[in-house]
Backbone bond lengths (Angstrom), bond angles and torsions (degrees), N, CA, C in turn:
res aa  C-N    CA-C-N  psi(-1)  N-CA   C-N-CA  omega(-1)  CA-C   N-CA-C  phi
1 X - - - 1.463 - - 1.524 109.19 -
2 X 1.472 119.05 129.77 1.848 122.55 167.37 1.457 78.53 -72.27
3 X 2.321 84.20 135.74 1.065 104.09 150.14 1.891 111.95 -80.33
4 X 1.524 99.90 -175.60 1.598 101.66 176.32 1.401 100.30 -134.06
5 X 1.652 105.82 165.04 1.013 91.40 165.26 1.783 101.33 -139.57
6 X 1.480 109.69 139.76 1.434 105.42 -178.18 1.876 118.68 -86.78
7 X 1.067 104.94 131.63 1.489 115.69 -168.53 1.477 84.17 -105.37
8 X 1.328 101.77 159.82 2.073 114.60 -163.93 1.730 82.99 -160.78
9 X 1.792 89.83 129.13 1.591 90.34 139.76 1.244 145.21 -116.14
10 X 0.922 117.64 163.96 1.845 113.53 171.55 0.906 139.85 -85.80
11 X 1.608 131.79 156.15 1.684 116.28 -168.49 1.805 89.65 -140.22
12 X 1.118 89.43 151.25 1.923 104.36 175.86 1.648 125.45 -125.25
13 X 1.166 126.48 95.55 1.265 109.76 174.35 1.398 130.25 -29.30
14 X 1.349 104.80 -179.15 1.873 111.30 -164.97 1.823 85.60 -85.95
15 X 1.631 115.64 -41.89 1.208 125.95 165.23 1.252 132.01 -28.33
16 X 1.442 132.23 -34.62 1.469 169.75 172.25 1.583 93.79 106.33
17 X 1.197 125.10 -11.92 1.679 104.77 -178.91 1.559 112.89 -86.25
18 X 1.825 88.62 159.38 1.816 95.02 -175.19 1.826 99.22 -56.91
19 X 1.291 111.49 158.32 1.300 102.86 170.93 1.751 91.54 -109.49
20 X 1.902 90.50 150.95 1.515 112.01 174.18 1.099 111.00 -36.08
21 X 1.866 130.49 146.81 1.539 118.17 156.36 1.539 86.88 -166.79
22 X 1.722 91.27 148.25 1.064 93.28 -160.05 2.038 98.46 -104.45
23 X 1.589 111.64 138.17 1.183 127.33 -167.24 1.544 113.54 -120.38
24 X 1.377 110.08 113.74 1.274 102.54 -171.68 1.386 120.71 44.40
25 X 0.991 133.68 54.19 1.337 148.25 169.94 1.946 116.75 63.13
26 X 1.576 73.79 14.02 1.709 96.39 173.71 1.228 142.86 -91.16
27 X 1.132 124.59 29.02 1.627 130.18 -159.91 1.355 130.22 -19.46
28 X 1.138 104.65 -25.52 1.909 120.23 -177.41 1.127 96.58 -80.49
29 X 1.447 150.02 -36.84 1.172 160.29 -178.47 1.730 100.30 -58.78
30 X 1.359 128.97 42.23 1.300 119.00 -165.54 1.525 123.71 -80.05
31 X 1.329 122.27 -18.43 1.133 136.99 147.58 1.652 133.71 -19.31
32 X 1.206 76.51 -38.17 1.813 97.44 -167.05 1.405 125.62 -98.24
33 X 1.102 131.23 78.46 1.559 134.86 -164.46 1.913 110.54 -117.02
34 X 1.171 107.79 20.66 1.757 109.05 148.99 1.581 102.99 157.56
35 X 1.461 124.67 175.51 1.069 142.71 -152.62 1.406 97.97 -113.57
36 X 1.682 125.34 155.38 1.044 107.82 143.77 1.781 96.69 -137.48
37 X 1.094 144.05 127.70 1.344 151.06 -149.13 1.742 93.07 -84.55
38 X 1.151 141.95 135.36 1.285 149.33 140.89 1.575 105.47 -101.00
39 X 1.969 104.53 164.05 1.414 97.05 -175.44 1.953 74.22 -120.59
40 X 1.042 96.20 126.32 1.707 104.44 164.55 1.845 104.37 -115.42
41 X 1.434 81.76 160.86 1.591 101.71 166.27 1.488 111.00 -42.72
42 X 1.883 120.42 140.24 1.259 116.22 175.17 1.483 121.88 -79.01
43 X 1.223 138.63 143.11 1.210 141.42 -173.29 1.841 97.24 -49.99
44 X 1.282 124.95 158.35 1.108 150.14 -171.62 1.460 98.27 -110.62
45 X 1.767 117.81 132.20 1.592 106.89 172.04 1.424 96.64 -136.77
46 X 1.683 99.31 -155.61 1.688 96.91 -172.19 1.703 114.87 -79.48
47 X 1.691 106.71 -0.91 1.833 100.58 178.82 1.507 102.89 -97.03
48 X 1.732 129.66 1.43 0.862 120.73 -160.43 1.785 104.99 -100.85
49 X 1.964 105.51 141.56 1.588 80.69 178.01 1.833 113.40 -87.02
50 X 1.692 82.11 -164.46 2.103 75.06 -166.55 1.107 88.50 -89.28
51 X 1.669 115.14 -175.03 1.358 127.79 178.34 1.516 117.87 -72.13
52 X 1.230 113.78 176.87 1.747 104.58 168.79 1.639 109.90 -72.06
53 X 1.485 108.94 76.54 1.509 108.51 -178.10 1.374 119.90 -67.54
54 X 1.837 114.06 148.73 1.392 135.27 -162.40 1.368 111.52 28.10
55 X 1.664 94.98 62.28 1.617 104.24 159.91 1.678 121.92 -97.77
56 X 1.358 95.32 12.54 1.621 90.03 -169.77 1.816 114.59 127.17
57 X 2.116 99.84 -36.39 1.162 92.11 -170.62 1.332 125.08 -114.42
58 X 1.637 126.23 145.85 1.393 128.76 -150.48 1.742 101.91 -61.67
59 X 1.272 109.40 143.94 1.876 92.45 169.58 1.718 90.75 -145.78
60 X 1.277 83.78 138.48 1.870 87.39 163.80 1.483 110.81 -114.56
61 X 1.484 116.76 132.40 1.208 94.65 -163.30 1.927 100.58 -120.98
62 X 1.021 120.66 131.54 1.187 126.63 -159.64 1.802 123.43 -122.58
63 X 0.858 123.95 -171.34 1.641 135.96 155.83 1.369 110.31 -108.60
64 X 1.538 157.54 145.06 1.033 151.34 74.71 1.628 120.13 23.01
65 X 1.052 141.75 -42.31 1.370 163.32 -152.32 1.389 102.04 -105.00
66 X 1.279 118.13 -79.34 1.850 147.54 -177.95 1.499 95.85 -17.06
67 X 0.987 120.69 125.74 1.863 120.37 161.45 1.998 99.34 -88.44
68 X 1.221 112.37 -25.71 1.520 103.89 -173.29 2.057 90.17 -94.26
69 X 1.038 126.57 -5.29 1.232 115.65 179.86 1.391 90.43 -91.49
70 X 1.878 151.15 -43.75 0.954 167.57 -129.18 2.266 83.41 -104.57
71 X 1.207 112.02 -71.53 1.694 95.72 166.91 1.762 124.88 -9.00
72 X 1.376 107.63 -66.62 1.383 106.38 -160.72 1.559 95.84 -96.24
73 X 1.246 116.11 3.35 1.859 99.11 177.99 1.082 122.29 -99.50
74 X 1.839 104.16 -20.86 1.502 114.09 153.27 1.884 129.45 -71.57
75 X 1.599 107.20 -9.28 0.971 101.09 179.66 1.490 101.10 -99.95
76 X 1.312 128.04 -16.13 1.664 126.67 162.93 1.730 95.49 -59.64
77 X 0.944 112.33 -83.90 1.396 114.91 175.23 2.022 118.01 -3.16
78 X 1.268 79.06 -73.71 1.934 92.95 -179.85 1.269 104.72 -39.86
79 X 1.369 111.67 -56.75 1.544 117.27 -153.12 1.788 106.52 -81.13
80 X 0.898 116.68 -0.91 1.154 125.41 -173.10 1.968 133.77 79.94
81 X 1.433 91.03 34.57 1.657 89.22 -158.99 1.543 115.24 -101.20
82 X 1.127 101.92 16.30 1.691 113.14 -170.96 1.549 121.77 -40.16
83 X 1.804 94.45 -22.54 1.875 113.57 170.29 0.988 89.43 -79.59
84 X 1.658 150.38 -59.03 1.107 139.74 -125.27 1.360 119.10 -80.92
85 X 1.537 116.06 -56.99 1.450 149.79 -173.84 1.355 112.96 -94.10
86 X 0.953 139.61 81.02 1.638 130.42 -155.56 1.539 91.56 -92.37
87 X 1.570 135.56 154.14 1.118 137.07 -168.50 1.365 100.36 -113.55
88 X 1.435 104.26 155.07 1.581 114.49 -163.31 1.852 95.76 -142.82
89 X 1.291 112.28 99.06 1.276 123.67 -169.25 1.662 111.31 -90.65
90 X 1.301 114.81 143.95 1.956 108.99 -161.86 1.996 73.97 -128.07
91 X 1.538 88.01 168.30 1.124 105.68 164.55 1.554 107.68 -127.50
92 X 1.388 104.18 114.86 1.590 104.04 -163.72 1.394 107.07 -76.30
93 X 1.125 147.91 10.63 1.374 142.17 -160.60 1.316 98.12 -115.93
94 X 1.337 117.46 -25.04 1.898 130.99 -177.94 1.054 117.85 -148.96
95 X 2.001 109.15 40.67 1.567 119.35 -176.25 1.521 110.81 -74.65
96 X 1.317 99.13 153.52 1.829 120.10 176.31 1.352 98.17 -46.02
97 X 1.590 97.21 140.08 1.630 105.88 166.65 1.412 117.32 -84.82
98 X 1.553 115.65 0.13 1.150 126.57 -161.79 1.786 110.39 -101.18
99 X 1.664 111.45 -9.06 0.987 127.20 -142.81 1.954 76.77 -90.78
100 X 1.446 115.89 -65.37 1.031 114.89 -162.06 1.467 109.66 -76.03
101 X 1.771 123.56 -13.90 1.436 122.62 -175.84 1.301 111.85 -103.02
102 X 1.305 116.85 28.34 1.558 121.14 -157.25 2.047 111.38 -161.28
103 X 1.143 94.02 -52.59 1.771 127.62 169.24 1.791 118.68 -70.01
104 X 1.698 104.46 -96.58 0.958 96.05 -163.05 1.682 87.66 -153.91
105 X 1.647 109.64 119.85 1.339 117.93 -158.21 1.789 108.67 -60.43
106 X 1.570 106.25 -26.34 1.160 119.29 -134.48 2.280 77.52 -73.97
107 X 1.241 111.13 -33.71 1.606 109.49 164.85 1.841 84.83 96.02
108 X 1.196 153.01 26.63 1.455 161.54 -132.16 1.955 102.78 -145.60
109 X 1.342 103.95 142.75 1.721 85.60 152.79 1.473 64.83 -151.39
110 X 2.130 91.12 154.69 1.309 107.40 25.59 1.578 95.76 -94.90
111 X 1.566 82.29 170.98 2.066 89.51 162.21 1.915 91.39 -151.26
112 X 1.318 98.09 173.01 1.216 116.22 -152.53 1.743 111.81 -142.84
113 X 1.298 108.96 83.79 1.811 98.11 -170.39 1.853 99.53 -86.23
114 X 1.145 102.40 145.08 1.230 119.28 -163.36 1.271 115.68 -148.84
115 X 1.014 133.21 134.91 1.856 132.90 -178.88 1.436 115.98 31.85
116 X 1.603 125.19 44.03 1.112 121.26 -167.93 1.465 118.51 90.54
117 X 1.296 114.28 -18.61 2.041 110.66 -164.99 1.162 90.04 -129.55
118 X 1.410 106.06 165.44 1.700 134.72 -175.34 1.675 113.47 -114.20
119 X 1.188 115.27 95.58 1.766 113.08 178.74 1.280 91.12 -96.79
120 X 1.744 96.96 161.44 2.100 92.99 161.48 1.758 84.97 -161.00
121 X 1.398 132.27 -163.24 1.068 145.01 -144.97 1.741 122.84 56.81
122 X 1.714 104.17 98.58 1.337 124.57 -160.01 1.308 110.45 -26.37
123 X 1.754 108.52 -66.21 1.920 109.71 175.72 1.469 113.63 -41.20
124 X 1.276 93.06 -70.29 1.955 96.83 -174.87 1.764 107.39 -45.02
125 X 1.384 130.40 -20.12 1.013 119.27 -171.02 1.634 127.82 -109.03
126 X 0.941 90.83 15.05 2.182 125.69 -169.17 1.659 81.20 -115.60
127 X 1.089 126.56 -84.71 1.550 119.13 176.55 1.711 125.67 -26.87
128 X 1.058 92.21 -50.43 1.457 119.16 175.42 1.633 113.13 -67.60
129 X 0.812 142.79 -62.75 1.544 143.14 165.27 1.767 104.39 -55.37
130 X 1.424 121.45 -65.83 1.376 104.39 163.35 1.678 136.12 -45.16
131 X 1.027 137.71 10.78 1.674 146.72 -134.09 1.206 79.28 -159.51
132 X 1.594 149.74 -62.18 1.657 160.34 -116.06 1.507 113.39 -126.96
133 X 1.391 112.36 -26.97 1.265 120.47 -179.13 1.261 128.90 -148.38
134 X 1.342 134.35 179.96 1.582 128.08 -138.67 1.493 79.20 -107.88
135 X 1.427 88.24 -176.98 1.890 97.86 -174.83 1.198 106.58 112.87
136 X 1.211 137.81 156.33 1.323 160.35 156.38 1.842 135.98 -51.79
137 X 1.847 93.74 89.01 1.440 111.50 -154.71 1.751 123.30 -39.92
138 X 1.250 103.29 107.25 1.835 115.60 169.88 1.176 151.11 -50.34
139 X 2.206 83.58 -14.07 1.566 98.63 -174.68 1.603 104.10 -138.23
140 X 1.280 130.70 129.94 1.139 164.64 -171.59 1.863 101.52 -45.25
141 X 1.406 126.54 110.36 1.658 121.74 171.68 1.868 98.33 -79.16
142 X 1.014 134.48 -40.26 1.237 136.04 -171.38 2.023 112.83 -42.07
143 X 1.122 104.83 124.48 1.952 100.15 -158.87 1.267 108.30 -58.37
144 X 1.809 114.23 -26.66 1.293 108.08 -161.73 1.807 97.84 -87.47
145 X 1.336 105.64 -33.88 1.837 102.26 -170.62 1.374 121.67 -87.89
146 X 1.732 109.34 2.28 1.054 128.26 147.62 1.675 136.59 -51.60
147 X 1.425 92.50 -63.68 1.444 125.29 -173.99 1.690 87.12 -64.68
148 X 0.720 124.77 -68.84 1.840 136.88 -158.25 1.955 86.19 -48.90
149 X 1.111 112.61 -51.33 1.255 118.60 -144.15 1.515 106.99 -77.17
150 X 1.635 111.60 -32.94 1.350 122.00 174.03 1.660 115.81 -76.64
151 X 1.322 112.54 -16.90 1.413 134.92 171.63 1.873 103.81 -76.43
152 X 0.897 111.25 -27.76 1.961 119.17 -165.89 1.689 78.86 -105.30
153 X 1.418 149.84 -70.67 1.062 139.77 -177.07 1.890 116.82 -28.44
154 X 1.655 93.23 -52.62 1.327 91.87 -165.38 1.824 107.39 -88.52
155 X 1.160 99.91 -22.50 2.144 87.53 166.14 1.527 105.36 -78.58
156 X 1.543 132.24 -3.65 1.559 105.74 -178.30 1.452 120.04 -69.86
157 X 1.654 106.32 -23.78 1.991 98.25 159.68 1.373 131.02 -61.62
158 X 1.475 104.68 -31.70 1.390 94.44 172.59 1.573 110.78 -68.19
159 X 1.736 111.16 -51.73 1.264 92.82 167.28 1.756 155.60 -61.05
160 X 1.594 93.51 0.17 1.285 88.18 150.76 1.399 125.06 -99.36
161 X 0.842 128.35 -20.64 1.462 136.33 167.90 1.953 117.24 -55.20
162 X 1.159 111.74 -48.02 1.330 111.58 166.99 1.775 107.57 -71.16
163 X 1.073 117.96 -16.18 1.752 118.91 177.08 1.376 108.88 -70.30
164 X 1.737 114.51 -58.09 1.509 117.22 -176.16 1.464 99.78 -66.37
165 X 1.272 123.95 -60.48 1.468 114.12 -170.52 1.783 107.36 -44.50
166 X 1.455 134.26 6.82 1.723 132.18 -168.14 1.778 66.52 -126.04
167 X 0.815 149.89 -2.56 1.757 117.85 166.38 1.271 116.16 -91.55
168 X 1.494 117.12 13.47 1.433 121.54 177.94 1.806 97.07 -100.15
169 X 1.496 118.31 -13.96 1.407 105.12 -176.29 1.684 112.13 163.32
170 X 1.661 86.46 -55.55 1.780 102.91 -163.31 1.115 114.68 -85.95
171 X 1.579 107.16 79.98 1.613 116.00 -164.33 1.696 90.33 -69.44
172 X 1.208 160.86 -30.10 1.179 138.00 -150.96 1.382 121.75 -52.36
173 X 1.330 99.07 -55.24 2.229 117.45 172.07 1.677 90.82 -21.98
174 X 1.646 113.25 -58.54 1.034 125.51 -133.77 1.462 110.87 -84.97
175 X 1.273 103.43 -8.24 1.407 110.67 175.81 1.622 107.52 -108.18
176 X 1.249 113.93 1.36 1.588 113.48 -174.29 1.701 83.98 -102.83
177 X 1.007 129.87 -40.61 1.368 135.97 -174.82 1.645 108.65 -61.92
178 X 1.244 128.66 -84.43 1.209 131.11 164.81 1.855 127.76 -29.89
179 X 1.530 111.35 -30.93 1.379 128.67 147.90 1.224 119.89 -52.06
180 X 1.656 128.73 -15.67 1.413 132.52 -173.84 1.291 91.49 -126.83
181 X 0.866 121.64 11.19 1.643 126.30 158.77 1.580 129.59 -95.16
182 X 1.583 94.69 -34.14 1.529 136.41 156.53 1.618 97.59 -40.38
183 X 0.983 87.88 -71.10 1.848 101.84 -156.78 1.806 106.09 -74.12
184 X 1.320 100.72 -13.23 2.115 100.42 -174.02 1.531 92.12 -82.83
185 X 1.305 113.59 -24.92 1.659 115.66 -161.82 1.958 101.36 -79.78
186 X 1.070 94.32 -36.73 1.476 106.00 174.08 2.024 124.89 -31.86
187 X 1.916 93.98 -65.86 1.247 131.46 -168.17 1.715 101.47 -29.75
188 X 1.324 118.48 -36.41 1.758 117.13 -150.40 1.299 90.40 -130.66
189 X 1.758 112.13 132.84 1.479 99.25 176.83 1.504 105.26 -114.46
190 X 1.656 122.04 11.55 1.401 99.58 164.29 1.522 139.74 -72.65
191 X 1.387 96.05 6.32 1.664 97.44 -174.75 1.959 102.78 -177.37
192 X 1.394 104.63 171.15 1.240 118.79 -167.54 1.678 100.39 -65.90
193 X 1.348 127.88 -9.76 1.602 130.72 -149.53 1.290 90.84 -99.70
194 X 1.376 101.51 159.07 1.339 108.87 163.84 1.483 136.06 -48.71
195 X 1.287 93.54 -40.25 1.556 90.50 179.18 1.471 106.18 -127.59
196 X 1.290 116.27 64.40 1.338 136.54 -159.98 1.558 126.03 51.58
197 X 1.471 111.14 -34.54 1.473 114.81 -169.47 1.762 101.13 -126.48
198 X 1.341 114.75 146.02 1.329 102.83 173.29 1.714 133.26 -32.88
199 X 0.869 135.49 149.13 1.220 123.21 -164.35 1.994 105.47 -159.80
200 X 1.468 103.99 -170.76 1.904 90.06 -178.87 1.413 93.57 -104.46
201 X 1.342 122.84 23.85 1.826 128.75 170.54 1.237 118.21 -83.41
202 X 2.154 99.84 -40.94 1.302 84.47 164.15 1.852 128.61 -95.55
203 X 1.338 91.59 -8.04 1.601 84.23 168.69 1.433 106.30 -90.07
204 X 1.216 147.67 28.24 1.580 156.56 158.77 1.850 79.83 -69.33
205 X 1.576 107.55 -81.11 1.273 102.57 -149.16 1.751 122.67 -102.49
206 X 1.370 104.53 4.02 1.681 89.01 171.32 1.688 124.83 -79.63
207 X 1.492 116.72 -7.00 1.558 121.06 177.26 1.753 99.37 -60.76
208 X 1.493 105.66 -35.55 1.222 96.57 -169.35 1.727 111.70 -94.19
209 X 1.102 112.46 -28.23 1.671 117.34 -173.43 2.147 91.10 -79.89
210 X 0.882 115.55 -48.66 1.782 101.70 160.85 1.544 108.85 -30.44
211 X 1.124 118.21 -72.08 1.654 122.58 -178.53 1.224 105.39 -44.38
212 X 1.544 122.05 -77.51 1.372 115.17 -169.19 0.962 118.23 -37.26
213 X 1.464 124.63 -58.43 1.550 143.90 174.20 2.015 101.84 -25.81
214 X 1.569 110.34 -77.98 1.543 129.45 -160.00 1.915 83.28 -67.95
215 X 1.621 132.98 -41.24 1.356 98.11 -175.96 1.702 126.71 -90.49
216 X 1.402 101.51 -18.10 1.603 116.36 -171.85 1.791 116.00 -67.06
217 X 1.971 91.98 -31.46 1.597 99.37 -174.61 2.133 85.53 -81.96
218 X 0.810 111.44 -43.25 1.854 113.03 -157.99 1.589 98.62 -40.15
219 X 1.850 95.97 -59.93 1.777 113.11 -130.71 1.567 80.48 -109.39
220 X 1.565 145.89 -48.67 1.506 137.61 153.80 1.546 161.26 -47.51
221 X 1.741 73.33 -32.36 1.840 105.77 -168.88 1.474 93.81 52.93
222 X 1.585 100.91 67.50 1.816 88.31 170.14 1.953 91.21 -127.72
223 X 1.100 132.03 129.92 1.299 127.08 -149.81 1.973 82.99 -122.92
224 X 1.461 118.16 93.46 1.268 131.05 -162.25 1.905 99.62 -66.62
225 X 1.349 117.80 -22.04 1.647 132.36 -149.96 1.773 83.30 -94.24
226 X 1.122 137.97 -19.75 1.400 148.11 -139.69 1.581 86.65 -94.81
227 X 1.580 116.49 125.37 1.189 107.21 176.94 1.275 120.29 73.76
228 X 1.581 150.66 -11.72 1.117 152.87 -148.95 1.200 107.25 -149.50
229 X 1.496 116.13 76.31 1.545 110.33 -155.86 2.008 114.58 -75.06
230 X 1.805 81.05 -31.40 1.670 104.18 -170.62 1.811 103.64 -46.42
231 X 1.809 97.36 -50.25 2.023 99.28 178.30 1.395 100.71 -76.54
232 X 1.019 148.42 -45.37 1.286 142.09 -173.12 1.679 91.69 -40.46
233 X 1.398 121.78 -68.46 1.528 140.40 170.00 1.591 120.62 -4.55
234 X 1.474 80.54 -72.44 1.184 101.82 -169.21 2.073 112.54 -93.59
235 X 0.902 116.49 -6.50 1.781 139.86 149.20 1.354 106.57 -45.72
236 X 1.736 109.98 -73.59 1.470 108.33 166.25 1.338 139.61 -39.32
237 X 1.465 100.37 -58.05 1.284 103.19 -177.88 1.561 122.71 -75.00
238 X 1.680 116.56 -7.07 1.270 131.56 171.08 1.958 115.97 -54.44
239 X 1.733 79.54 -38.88 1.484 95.60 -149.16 2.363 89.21 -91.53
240 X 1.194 107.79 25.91 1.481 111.90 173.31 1.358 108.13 -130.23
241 X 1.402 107.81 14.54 1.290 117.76 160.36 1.705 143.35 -101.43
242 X 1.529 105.53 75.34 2.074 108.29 -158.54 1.518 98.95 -22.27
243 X 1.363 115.00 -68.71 1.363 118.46 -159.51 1.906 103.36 -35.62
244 X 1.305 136.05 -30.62 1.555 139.06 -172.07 1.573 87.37 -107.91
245 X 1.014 127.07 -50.50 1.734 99.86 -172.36 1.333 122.38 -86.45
246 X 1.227 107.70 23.41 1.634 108.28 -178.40 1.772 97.02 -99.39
247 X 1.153 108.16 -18.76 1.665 123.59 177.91 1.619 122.48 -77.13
248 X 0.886 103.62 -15.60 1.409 117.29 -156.57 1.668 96.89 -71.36
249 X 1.309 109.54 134.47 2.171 100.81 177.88 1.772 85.25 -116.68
250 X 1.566 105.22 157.22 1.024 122.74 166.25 1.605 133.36 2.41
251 X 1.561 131.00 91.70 1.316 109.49 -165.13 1.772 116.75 -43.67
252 X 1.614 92.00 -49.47 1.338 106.10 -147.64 2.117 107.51 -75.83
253 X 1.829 103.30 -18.28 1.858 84.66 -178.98 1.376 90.45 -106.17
254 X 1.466 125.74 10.59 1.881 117.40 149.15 1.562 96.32 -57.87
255 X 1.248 118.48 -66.19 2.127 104.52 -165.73 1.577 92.29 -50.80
256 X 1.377 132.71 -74.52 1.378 134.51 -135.63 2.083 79.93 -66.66
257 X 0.816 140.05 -27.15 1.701 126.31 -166.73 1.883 95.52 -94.97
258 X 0.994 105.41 4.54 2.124 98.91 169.88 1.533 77.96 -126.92
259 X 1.347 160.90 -66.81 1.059 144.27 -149.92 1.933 113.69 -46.01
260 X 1.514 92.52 -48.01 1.651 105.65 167.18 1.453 127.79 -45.99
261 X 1.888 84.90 -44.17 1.522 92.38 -175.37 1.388 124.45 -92.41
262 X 1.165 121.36 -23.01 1.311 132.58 159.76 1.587 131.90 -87.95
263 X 1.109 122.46 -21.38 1.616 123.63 -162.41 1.398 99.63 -104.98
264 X 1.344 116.68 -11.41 1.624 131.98 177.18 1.426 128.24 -81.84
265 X 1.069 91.38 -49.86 1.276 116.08 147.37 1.829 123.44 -21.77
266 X 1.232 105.21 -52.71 1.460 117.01 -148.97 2.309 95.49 -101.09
């Protein structure tokens, strides 16, 4: 069976906030105001064999799910390489044993086989495809929007890490956090991006501020766009970009697949 994947767009009030809509009988789900069906590659499991590996051809091999696998597929995407990099989708819950004894030990996506070798770690690998391949440059030569930018690269782990740890409850972090997100969006006034022009800063961090957004309003009623006009801003203008909305999986079994994983937990 092709898997699918559902692409959703977004809408923004004149207000800067998302306006309410109700999704699958979900209203918190406000993000989400229609489908558009893609047929992607089927996930890969443990009965499936691997590809004809290090034959020559580029593969990125990813999750569907992954917001750090969702990083480098939007930056293949951007650049135009959809011939180039063909994607190789796992299903991590019933991934190949072959993936990590054969692939890439570390048992992780994304990973990225390339000229014979296997890299993976999302940042290093958004850098790495931009630096490696043709397409239309993501990252800033200028010293100062450079420097800023490798500085916003390297806090987006912490910032996701203080995000999931607020899906257990303690939205506060999460609102002092996203407030300094407020204020990075500020810095450049040619455009809604971080560093004025699209860049791999903002595809570093909207896979994950999407999530927060679809689980914090669902499972909190914490509406992150509220007050924060700059992400509301720059949310929009994310979401008028194919290369990021062609990525996008299901709003609504993203909450129910962190609801499992987090609220169970507790």
């Amino acid at each position: 069976m092709i898997d699918t994947l559902f692409v959703y767009q977004t809408f923004i009030s004149t207000n800067s906030k998302f306006k309410a809509l109700t999704f699958h009988s979900s209203p918190s789900l406000a993000m989400a105001i229609g489908y558009m069906k893609m047929v992607l590659p089927p996930s890969l499991d443990s009965t499936s064999n691997p590809p004809p590996l290090f034959d020559g051809t580029t593969r990125l091999y990813i999750s569907y799910k992954s917001p750090y696998s969702q990083r480098v597929w939007i930056t293949r995407n951007y650049k135009g390489l959809q011939d180039k990099i063909k994607l190789v989708p796992l299903n991590l819950q019933n991934r190949p044993i072959w993936y990590k004894e054969k692939v890439y030990p570390e048992n992780k996506v994304p990973s990225l086989e390339h000229n014979r070798r296997v890299i993976g770690e999302s940042i290093d690998l958004i850098q790495y495809v931009d630096s490696n391949f043709e397409g239309p440059p993501l990252f800033p030569n200028a010293p100062a929007e450079r420097k800023y930018g490798m500085e916003l690269l390297s806090y987006s782990e912490t910032f996701a890490r203080v995000l999931y740890d607020c899906f257990k409850g303690d939205t506060k972090e999460a609102d002092f956090t996203l407030d300094y997100l407020e204020a990075c969006l500020q810095r450049f006034d040619e455009g809604p991006f971080f560093l004025g022009q699209i860049s791999l800063v903002d595809i570093a961090y909207i896979p994950f501020v999407e999530r927060f957004y679809l689980y914090l309003l669902d499972v909190w009623k914490n509406d992150i766009v509220a007050g924060r006009p700059q992400v509301a801003a720059w949310m929009k203008e994310m979401n008028n970009i194919d290369a990021y909305t062609h990525t996008k999986f299901d709003p609504k079994e993203l909450v129910e697949f962190y609801k499992k994983r987090f609220l169970v937990q507790q």
